[in-house]
ROLUMTOR-294511 format. One record per residue (C-alpha): residue in one letter; z negated, x negated, y negated. Coordinates in steps of 0.5 Angstrom, whole numbers, plus 500, padded with zeros to 3 digits. Layout:
aZXY/...
END
This chain:
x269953036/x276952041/x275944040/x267945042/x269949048/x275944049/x270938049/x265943054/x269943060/x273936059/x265934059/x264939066/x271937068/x268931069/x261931071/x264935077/x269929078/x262924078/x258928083/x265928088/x265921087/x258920089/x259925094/x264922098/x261915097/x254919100/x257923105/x263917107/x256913110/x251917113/x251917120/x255923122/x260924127/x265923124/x267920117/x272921111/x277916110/x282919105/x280927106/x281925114/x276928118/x276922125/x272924129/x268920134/x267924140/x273923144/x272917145/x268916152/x272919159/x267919165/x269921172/x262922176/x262922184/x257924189/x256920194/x252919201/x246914201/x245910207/x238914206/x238921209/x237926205/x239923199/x246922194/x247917189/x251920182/x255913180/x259915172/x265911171/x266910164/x271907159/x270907151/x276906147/x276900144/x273897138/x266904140/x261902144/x255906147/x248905148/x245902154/x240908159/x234904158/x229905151/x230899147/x224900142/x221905138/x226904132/x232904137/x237910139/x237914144/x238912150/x244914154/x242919160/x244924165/x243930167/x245935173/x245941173/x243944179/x235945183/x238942190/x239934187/x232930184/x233923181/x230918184/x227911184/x230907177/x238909174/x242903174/x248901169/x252896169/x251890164/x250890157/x253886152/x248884145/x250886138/x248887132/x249894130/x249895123/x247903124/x240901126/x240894124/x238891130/x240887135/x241892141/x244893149/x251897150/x256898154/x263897151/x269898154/x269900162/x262901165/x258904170/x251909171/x248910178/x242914180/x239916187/x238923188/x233926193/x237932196/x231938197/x235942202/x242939205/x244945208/x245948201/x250941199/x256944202/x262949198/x258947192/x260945184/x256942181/x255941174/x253935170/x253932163/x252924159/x249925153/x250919149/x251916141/x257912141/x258908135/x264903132/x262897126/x260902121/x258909124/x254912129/x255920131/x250925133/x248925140/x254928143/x254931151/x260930156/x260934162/x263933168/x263937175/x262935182/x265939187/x262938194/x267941201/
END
């Protein structure tokens, strides 16, 4: 009887061991923000810094948001345009006030073409420092002063072997 329960938990023993194996293996290469390398947790959401500034355009009654970007190295991101219909997300921006409406094409920096292995494609991204430009059209001028506005890039970064979820960087603008 004792052997028989002896054997019973060795055999539970294990499997359990099995299942961590396979688990880890599984979770290890899922498109996560982060991945496990010897029970680390490296997540890959700090790996982009913007700086966003609100500019007059030579239009009247009208702004442009430039984004100054930087991505540490070995990370990329995707460009702002759609790269087809099996294709991530691509990068965009967001403000978060009535006042400012995009206007006219967002315009980035130039791309670079590599082979991403998360999406097995071939695919434009920015690595390294880049830049993101959109018009705005100001509704009421007279509103754009004392003003903060709030803002965000919502984006994928990915490196060799993984891609994170859609992750958002918020910014602010202050206009005086």
């Amino acid at each position: 009887m004792v052997c028989n329960r002896f054997k019973f938990f060795l055999y539970l023993f294990l499997l359990s061991s099995v299942f961590q194996v396979i688990n880890f293996n599984l979770f290890a290469e899922s498109a996560l923000p982060f991945s496990l390398e010897l029970g680390k947790k490296q997540s890959l959401n700090h790996n982009v810094q913007i700086l966003a500034e609100l500019n007059p355009n030579t239009v009247k009654n009208s702004r442009i948001l430039k984004l100054l970007g930087r991505i540490d190295e070995g990370y990329y991101i995707y460009s702002v345009f759609p790269q087809g219909e099996f294709s991530p997300e691509p990068t965009q921006v967001f403000l978060d006030t009535p006042l400012l409406i995009p206007e006219g094409e967002i315009n980035e920096s130039e791309t670079i073409r590599v082979d991403d292995e998360a999406f097995e494609q071939s695919l434009n991204v920015h690595q390294h420092d880049f830049w993101i430009e959109q018009k705005y059209r100001v509704l009421d001028s007279s509103k754009l002063t004392n003003l903060n506005i709030k803002g965000s890039l919502l984006y994928q970064i990915c490196n060799k072997r993984i891609c994170s979820l859609p992750l958002t960087k918020t910014f602010n603008i202050s206009i005086r």
